[in-house]
C-alpha positions as CSV (number, residue, x, y, z in Angstrom):
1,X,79.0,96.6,90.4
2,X,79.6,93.8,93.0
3,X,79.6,94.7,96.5
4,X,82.0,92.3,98.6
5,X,80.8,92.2,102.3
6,X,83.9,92.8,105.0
7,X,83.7,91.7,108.9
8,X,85.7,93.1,111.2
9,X,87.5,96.2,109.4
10,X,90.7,96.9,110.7
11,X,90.8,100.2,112.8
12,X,93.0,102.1,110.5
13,X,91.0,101.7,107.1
14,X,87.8,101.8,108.8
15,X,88.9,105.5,110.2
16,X,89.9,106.5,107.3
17,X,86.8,105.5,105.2
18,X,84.7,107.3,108.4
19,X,86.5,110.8,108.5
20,X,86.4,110.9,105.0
21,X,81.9,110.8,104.8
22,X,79.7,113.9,105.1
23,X,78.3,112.0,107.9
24,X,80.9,110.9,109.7
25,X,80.4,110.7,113.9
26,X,82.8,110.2,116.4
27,X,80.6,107.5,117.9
28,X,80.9,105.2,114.8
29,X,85.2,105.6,115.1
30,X,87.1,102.6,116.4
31,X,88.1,105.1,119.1
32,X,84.7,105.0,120.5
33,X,84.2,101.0,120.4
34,X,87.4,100.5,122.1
35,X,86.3,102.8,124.9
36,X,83.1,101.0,124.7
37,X,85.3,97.3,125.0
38,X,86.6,98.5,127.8
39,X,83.3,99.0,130.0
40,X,81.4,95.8,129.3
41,X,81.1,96.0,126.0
42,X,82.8,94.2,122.8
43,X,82.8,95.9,119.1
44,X,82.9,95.2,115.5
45,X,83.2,96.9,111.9
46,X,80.9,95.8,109.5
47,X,81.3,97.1,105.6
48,X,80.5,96.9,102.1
49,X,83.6,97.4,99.8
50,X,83.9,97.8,95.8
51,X,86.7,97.3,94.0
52,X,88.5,96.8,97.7
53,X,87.3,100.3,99.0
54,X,84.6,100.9,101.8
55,X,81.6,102.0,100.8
56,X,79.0,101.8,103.7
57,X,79.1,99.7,107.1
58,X,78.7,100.5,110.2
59,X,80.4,99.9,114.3
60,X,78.5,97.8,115.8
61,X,78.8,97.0,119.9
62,X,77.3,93.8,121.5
63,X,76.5,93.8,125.2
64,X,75.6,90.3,126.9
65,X,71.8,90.5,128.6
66,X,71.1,88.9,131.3
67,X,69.0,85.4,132.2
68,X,71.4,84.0,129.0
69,X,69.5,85.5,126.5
70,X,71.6,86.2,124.1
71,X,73.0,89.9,123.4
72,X,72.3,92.9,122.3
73,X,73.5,94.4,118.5
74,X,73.6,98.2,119.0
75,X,74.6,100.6,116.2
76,X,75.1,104.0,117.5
77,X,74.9,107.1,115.1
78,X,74.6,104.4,111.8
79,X,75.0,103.0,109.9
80,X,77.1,104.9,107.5
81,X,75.1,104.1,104.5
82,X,73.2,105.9,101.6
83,X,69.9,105.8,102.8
84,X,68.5,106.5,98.9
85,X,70.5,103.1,97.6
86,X,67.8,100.8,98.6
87,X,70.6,98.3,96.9
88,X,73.2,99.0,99.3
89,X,71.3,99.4,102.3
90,X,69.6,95.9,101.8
91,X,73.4,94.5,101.0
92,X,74.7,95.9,104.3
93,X,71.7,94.8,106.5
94,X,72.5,91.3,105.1
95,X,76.2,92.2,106.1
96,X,75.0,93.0,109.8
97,X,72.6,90.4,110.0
98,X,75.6,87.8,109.5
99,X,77.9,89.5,111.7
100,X,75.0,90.0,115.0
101,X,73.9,86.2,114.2
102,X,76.8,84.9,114.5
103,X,77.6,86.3,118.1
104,X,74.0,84.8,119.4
105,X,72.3,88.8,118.8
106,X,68.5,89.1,120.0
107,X,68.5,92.3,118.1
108,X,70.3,94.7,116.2
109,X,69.6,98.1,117.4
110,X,70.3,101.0,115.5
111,X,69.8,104.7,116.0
112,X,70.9,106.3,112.7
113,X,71.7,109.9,112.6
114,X,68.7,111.2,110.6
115,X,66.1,113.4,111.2
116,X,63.1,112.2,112.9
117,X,60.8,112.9,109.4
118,X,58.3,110.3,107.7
119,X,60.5,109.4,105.3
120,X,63.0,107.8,107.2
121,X,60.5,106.3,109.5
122,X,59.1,104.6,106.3
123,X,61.9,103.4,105.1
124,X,63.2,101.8,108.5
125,X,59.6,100.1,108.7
126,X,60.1,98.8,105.3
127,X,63.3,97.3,106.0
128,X,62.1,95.2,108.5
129,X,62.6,97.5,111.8
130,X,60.2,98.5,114.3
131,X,60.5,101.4,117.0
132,X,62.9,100.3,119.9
133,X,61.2,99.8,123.2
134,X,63.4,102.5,124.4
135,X,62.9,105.4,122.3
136,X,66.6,107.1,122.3
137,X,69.9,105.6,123.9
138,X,72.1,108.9,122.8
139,X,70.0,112.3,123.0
140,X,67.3,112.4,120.8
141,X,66.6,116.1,120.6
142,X,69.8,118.5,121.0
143,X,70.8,122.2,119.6
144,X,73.6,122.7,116.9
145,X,75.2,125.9,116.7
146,X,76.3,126.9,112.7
147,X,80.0,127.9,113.6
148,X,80.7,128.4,110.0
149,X,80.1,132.6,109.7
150,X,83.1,134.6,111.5
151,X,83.4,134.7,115.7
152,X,81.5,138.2,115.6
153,X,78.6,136.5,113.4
154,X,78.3,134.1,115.8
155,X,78.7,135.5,119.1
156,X,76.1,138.2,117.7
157,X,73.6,134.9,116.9
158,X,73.7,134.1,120.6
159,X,71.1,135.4,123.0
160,X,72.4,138.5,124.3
161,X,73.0,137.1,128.6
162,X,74.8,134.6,127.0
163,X,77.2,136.8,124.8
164,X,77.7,139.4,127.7
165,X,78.7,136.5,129.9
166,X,81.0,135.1,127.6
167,X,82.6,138.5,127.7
168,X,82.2,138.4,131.8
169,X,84.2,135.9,132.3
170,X,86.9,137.7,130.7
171,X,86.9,140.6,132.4
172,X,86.6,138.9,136.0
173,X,89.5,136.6,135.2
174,X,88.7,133.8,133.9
175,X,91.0,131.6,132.1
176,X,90.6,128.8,129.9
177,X,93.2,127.0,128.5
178,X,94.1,123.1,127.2
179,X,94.2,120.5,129.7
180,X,96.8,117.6,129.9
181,X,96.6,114.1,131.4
182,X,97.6,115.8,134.7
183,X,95.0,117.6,135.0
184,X,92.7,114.9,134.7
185,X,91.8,114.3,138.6
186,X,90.7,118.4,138.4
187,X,88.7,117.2,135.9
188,X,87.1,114.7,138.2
189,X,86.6,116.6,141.1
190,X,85.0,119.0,139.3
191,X,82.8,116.0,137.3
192,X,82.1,115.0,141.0
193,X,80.5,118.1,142.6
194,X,78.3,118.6,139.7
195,X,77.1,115.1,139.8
196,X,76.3,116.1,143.6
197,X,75.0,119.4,142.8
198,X,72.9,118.7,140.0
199,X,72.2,115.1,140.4
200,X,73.5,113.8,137.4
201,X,74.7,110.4,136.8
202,X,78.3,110.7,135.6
203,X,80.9,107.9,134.4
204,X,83.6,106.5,136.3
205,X,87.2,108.5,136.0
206,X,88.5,105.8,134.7
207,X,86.1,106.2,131.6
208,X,86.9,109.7,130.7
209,X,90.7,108.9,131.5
210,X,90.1,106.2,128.6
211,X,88.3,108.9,126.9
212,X,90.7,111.3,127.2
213,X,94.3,109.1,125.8
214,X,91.8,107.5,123.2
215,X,91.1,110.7,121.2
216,X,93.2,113.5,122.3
217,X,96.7,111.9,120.4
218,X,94.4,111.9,117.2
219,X,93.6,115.4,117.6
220,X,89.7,114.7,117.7
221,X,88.9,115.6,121.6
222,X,90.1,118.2,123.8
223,X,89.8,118.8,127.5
224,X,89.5,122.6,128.4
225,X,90.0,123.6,131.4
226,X,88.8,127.3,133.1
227,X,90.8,128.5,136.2
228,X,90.7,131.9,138.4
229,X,94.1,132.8,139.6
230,X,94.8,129.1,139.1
231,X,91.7,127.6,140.6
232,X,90.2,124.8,138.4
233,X,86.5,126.2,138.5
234,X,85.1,124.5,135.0
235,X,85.8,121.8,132.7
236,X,84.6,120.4,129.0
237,X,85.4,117.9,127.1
238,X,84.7,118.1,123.5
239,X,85.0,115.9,120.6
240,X,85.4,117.0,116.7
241,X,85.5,115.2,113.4
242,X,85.5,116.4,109.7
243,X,83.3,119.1,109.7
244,X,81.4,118.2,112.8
245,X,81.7,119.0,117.0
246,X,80.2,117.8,119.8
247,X,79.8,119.0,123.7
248,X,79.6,115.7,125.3
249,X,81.1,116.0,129.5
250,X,81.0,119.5,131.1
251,X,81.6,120.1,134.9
252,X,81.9,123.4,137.1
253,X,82.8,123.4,140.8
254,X,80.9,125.3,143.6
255,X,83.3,128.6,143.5
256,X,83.7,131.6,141.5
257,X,80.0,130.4,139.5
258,X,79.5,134.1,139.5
259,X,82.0,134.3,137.1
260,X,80.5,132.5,134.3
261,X,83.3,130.4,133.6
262,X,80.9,127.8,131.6
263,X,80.1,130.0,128.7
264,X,83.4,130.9,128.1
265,X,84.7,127.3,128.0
266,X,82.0,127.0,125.3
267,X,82.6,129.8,123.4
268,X,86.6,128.4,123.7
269,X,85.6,125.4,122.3
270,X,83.9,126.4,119.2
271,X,86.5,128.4,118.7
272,X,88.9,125.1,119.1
273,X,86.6,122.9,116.5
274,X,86.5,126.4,114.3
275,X,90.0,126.3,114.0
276,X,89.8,122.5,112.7
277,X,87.1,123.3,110.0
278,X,84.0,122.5,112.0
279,X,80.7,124.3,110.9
280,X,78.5,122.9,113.1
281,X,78.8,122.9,117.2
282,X,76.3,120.2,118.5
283,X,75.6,120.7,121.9
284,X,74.2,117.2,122.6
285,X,71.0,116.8,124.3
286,X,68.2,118.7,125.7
287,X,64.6,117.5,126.8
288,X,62.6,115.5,124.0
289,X,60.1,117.7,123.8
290,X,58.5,119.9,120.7
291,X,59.8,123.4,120.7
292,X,56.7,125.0,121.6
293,X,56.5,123.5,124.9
294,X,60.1,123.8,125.3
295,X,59.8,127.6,125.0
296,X,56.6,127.5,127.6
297,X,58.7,125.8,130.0
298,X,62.3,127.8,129.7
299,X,61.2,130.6,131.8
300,X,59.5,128.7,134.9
301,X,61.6,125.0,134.8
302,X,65.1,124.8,136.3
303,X,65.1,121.0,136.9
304,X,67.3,118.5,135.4
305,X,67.7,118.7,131.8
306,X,65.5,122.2,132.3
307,X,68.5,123.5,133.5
308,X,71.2,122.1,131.3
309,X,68.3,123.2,128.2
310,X,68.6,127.3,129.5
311,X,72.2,127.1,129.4
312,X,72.5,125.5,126.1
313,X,69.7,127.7,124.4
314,X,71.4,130.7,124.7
315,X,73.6,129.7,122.3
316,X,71.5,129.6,119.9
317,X,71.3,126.9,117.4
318,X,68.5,125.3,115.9
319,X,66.7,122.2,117.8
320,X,67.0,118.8,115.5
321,X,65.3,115.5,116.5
322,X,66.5,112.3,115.3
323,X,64.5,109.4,114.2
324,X,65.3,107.3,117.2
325,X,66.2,104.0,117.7
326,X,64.8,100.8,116.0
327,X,65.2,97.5,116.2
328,X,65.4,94.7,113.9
329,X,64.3,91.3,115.7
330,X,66.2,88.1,115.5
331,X,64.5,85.7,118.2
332,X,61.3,86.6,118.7
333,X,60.5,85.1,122.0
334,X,63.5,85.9,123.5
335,X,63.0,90.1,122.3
336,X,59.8,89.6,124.1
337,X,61.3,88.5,127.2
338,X,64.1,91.6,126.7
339,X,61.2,94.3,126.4
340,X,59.0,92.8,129.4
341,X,62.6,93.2,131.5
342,X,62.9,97.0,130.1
343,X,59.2,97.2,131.3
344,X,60.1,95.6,134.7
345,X,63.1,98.0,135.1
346,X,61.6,100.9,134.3
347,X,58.5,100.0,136.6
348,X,60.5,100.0,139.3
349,X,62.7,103.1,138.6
350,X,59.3,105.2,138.2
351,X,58.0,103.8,141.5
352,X,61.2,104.2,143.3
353,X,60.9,108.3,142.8
């Protein structure tokens, strides 16, 4: 049957055509591109309809590059598309092909959440995409946590520090409970000292305070906050849709550390996205690198991502890679001018260290 291509789907029936996919993602919700519009990028739905409903599209956010060439198309965990209807998938490439065009697009980058198997990689080549010159914008390796059995299944599936300081954290006080827009500077300062701690680039308040009114009225985020006899120590934000969570900003202050008030905001947040009808916990990013050497270097690396990677891993979980980001070209000349100034940047970020 006839597919009708749609350009820019209003917010509400896009939502409701993304909550209600097996892959639905909170990065491809109108949420997410309107926090994206309002740091420096702009955003757009893009769809396929039959018989007037939605049946694949994708969010797609255009950032102006620099030296006036053009922009850059970027599709973030999409499109939502079955990737077995070569049909479809050719119809809604034509769809986003129209729709970067006609805002002067370079590229179209898209970063589809799939597994990184041949497969997919064959099928991306055949539709006309080649590997991105950076390989990943969003984590390309991370550990998801099946929250599906009961609390005791999975507390018992975690390595056994982590479940006996979950359980710390209890006995020495810790409390966690919901945060509300007042306590967003807590969240913050405490975003702040690990940024200086750990030397990690974090956003601007001002982005998680977007973050935070975008998505908490919907019910699909919430900020949890840990405290010892009142004292903000630890913070997370976390993010949830259909059957689906994610860990995205954490942050812990200098004091009461000993108290392990981290893994007993995480275990309070699957417990939040449990309540929702979550079965899986992702816990977004760890260093791209195959397991085996990921397991020679947990016991001896604490640097960086090292770090975040020994906390995270003692959740358990099981490590997925996704098949990255590609690119589909558009101008030729002008992509090779935008991957010489990657080169350039990156050059100089490597010889800076």
């Amino acid at each position: 049957m006839t597919k009708t291509q749609i350009l820019s789907i209003a917010p509400d029936i896009w939502n409701r055509f993304v909550v209600a996919r097996p892959d639905a993602h909170v990065l491809q919700t109108s949420p997410w591109g309107t926090l994206k519009a309002q740091f420096g990028w702009a955003d757009e739905r893009v769809g396929l309809a039959r018989e007037g409903e939605l049946v694949a599209g994708a969010q797609v956010l255009y950032r102006r590059l620099p030296a006036g060439l053009g922009c850059l198309a970027y599709v973030p965990e999409g499109p939502l598309v079955d990737w077995a209807d070569e049909e479809q998938l050719k119809a809604l490439l034509a769809a986003l092909d129209r729709a970067a065009r006609s805002r002067g697009a370079v590229v179209l980058t898209v970063e589809p959440d799939l597994p990184d198997e041949s497969l997919h990689r064959e099928r991306l080549c055949t539709l006309g995409f080649c590997p991105a010159p950076v390989s990943s914008i969003q984590p390309r390796r991370t550990l998801v946590v099946d929250i599906s059995p009961d609390e005791d299944a999975i507390l018992a599936a975690m390595k056994s520090k982590t479940r006996y300081n979950v359980r710390l954290a209890t006995r020495r006080g810790v409390a966690v409970r919901e945060a509300t827009e007042a306590d967003l500077p807590a969240f913050h300062a405490l975003m702040a000292a690990t940024a200086a701690r750990d030397r990690f680039g974090v956003h601007t308040p001002a982005y998680y305070e977007a973050a935070y009114r975008l998505f908490m009225p919907r019910g699909w985020a919430r900020l949890l906050l840990a405290e010892v006899d009142g004292e903000p120590v630890a913070a997370l934000m976390v993010f949830a849709l259909s059957s689906r969570a994610w860990y995205f900003y954490g942050a812990s202050g200098d004091a009461h550390r000993e108290k392990m008030p981290t893994y007993l905001l995480q275990w309070e947040a699957m417990r939040w996205a449990r309540s929702l009808g979550c079965t899986t916990y992702d816990l977004w990013g760890v260093p791209d690198e195959d397991e085996a050497k990921l397991e020679a270097e947990f016991t001896r690396r604490r640097d960086g991502l090292w770090g975040v990677y020994r906390f995270k891993r003692g959740f358990g979980g099981r490590l997925v890679r996704s098949v990255g980001a590609w690119d589909r070209v558009y101008a030729p000349l002008r992509y090779r001018l935008y991957r010489w100034m990657l080169d350039a940047r990156r050059w100089m970020l490597e010889t800076r260290m």
